[in-house]
N, C-alpha and C positions, 0 to 999 in steps of 0.2 A: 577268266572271262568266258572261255570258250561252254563252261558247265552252266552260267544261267541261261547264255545264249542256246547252246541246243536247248532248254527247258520250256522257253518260250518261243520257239520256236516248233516244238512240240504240241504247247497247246496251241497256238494260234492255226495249226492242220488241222483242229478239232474245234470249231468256234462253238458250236451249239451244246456239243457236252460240257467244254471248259467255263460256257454260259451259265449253264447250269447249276455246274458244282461251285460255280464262285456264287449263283445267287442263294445256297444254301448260307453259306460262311457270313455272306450279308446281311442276311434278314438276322441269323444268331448275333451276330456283335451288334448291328441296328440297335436289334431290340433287346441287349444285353443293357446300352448307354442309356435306350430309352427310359427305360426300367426303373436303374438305377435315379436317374435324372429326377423322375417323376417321383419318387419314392422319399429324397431327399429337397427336391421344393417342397412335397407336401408337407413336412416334417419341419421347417423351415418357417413355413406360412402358420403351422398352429402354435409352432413356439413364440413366433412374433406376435401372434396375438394377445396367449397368455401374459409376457413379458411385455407388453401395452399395459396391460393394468396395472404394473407395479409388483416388482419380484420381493420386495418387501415391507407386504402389509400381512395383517392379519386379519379374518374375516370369521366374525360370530353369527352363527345361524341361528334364530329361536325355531325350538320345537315346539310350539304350543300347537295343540290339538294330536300330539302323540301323546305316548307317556313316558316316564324317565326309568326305562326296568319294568313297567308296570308296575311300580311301589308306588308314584305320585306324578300329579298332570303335569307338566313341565310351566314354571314358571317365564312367563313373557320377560323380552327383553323391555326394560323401561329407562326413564330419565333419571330413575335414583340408580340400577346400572352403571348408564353413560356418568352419572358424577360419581361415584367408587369407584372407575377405573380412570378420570382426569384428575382426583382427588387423590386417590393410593398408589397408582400406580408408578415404581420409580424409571419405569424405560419405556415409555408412550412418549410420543411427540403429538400425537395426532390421536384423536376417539369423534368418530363419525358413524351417530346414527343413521337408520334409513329404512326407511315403511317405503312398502310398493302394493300399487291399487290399480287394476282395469278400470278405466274408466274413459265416457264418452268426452270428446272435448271437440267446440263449434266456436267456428269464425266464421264471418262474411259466411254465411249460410251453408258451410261446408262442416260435413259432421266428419270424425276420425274415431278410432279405438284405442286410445292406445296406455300405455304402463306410466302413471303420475308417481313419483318419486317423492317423499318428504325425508328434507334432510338439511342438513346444515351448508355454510359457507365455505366449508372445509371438502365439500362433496368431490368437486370438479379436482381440484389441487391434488387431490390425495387418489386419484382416478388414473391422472395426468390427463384431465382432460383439456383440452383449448378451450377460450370462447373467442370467440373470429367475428362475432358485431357483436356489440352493447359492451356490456359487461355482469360479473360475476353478480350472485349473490351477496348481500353485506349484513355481519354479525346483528346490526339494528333491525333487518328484516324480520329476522325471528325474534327480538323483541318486542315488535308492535304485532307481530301477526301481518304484515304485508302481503299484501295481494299481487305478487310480485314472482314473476316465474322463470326458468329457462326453457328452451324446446331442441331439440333434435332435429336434426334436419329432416328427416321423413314427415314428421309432426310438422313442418313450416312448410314443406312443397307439399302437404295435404291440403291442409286449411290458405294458404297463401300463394303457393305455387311459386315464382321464381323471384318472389320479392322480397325486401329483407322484411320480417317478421318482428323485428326489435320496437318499441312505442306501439305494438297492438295490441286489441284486449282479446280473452279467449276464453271463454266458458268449460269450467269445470266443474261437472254436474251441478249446484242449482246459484254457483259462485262465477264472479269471475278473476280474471289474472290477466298485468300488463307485464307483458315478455319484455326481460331485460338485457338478454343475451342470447345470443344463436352457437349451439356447442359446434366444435368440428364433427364432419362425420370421422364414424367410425369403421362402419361398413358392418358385414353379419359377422357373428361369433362362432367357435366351431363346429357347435350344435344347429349351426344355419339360425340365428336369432336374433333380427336385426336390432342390433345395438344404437340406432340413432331412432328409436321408435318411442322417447321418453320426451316427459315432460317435469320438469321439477320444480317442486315448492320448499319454503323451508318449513321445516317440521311443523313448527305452533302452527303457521297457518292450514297445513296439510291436517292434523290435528283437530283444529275448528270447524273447519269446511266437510273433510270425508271422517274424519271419526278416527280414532288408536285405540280403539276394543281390544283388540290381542297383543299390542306393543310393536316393537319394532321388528323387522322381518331380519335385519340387521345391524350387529357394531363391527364396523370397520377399524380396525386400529395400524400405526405403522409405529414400530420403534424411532429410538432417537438413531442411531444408527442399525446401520445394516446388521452387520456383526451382535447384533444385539437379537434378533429375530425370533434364536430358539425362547431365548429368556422372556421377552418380552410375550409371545404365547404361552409359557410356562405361568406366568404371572398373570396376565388375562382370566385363565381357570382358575389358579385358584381365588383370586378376588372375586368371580363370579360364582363359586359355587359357595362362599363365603355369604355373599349377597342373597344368594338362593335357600341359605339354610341345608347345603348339602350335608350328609355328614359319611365320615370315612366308610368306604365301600360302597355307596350309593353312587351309579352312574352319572354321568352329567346330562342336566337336565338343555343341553345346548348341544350347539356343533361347532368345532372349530378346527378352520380349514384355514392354507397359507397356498399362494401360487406356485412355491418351490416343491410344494406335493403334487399339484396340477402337474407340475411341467417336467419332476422324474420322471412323474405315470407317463407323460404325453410321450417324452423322448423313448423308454421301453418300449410303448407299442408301436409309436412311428419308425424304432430300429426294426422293432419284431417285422412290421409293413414292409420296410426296405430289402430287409433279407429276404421275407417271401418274396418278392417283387426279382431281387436278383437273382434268387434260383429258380424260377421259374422261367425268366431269362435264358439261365444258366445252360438250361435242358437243351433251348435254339443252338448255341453254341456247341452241341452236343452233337445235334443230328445234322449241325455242316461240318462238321469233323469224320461224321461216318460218310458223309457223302464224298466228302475227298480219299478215302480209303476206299471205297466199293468202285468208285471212277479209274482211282488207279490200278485195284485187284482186274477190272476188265483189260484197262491198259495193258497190265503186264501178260495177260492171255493172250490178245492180241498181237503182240511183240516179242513171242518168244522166240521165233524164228531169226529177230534180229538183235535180240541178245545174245541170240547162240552162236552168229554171227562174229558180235562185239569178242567175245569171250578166247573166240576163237583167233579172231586175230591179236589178244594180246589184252582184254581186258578185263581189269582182279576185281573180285564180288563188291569190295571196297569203293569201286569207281563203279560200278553197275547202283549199290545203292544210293550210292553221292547221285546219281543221276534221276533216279528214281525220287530222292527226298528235294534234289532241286527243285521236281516239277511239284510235290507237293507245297514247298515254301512259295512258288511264284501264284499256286493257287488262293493259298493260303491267304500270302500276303494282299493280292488286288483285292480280296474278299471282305479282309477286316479293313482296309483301308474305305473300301467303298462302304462298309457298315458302320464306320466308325464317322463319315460323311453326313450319313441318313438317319443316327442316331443322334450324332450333336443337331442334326435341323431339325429332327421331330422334338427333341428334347427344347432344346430353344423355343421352338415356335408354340409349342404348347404351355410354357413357362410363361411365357409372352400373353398368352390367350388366360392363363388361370391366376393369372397374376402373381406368379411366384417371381419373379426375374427371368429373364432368359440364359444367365450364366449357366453354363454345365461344364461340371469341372475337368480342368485339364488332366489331371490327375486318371479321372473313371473314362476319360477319353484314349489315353495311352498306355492304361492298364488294360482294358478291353482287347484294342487292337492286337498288343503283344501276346494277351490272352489266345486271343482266335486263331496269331499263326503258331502260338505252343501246339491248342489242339492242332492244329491241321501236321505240324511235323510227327506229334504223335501217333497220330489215324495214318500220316502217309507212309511211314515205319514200316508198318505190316504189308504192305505189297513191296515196300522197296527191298524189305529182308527177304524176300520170295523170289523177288527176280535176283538180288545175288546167288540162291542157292542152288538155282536153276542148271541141271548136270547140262552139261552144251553138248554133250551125243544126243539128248534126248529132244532139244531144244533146236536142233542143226535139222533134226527127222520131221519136224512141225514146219508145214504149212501155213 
């Protein structure tokens, strides 16, 4: 007991230096947890997104108005499409078209901009999206051509403001539509694109009213089961490029993307974001490490008169660096503890604010710390192996 006590004891004779070097140590592990913290909600926050839409669908993009290689114009996704892959295909559960159109849309004298959707019954289901008033679209809808819509919550506090919007009528360009359901929000996507800014019809109707000149913008499909997902995209191309008249070697005149592609790519860069994030961190942690060494290299200038002292009466280089690496661990340790403080509350609190959770894990909390006083024993090393080696003639003659 007698060695942490002279250690802090030590620095408390020096408050403003010992201030100091602890508030290096601080801000490095702070802002080591902060880092960390922020690196893994962001990461967190975009996979929950992706994984909102469904980690097991598949999504066909048309390229029309590209070309397939430059050999031929890409043919539109259409309704004979959507039937060769409900018709042939053996591990679809689900095949959901879907066209998207800017267009203006006006209630109770309030005009809006926003993205009209045609698409089937199966839209919302296969989305996972809620409807929280009215309800769904129905298979009959798109039989008759009903004028019969959903809206987004953005699109119902435009035109409506805090009312429910379900039994009103709503003008889409020169038609109109009785909302039959209010989606949940969603909130923005990672591209910042606010996802509750839609309006939806079913297809026929969509169809009649604004027109399917180019075909669908999209087929969504999901297998019968999960496990089924590679196949089930395997089998999508080729019934489509079957449908297309592709023939072997000829690129695909489509695109075909799965969210477990999304969400590799997402997790890679958001690890890639996190490591930059911790070593840059890293560097703080770095330079309150030197700071606890350059504080003690003074210390032991200063005090060589009283280790020559020490030495003299009977104490081995052994107990002179135990003494030396004390006051570095006491540095050490108040430094990451107080960082490790300032880093769980910044880290929280701005979790709190970006809507990540406030959780920061225990884990990057108590690795940190223990991190801060490795450096600090490390950096304190080098002045405590200086004052052991200190000859006590030369040390006895210092002032």
């Amino acid at each position: 007991m007698e060695l942490p006590r002279h250690a802090v004891q030590t620095l408390v004779r020096n408050p403003g230096r010992s201030a100091l070097t602890v508030l290096g140590l601080t801000i490095g592990v702070g802002a080591f947890i902060a880092m960390v913290s922020f690196g893994e909600g962001a990461r967190g926050s975009v996979l929950a997104q992706f994984e909102a839409l469904g980690t097991d669908t598949v999504s066909v993009r048309s390229r029309v108005g590209s070309t397939s290689g430059g050999a031929r114009a890409a043919h539109p996704l259409d309704d004979a499409d959507v039937l060769v892959l409900r018709r042939d295909a053996t591990t679809l559960a689900a095949v959901v078209p879907l066209v998207r159109k800017a267009v203006d849309v006006t209630a109770q004298g309030e005009i809006h901009r926003t993205i009209v959707h045609g698409t089937t019954s199966d839209f919302a289901p296969l989305r996972r999206w809620e409807v929280v008033s009215g309800g769904n679209l129905d298979p009959r809808d798109l039989a008759r051509r009903a004028r019969v819509c959903l809206v987004g919550r953005t699109v119902a506090v435009a035109l409506f403001g805090d009312a429910d919007p379900v039994g009103e009528r709503i003008g889409v360009g020169t038609s109109r539509c009785r909302v039959v359901g209010l989606l949940e929000a969603k909130g923005t996507s990672v591209g910042g694109t606010d996802l509750d800014d839609l309006l939806v019809l079913p297809a026929t109707t969509f169809a009649a009213e604004l027109g399917l000149e180019e075909g669908y913008s999209f087929i969504d499909v999901r297998p019968a089961r999960a496990d089924l997902l590679p196949a089930a995209r395997a089998e999508t191309i080729a019934l489509l490029r079957q449908a297309h008249g592709l023939q072997p070697g000829e690129p695909d005149d489509f695109v075909v993307t799965s969210p477990d592609d999304v969400i590799r790519a997402a997790r890679r860069t958001a690890g890639t974001l996190s490591a930059l994030l911790a070593g840059i961190a890293g560097v703080s942690l770095l330079v309150g490490g030197i700071g606890i060494m350059n504080i003690l290299l003074v210390s032991v200038a200063e005090r060589t008169h009283e280790i020559g002292i020490r030495v003299a009466l009977g104490a081995s280089p052994a107990q002179i660096r135990a003494q030396f690496l004390a006051e570095a661990f006491a540095l050490a340790l108040v430094g990451s503890g107080a960082g490790a403080a300032l880093g769980a509350g910044v880290g929280f609190g701005v979790g709190r604010l970006m809507g990540w959770g406030g959780l920061v894990p225990g884990s990057v909390v108590l690795g940190s710390t223990l991190f801060g006083v490795g450096v600090g024993l490390i950096f304190g090393y080098i002045p405590a192996r200086r004052a052991a080696r200190l000859d006590p003639i030369d040390a006895l003659r210092r002032e």
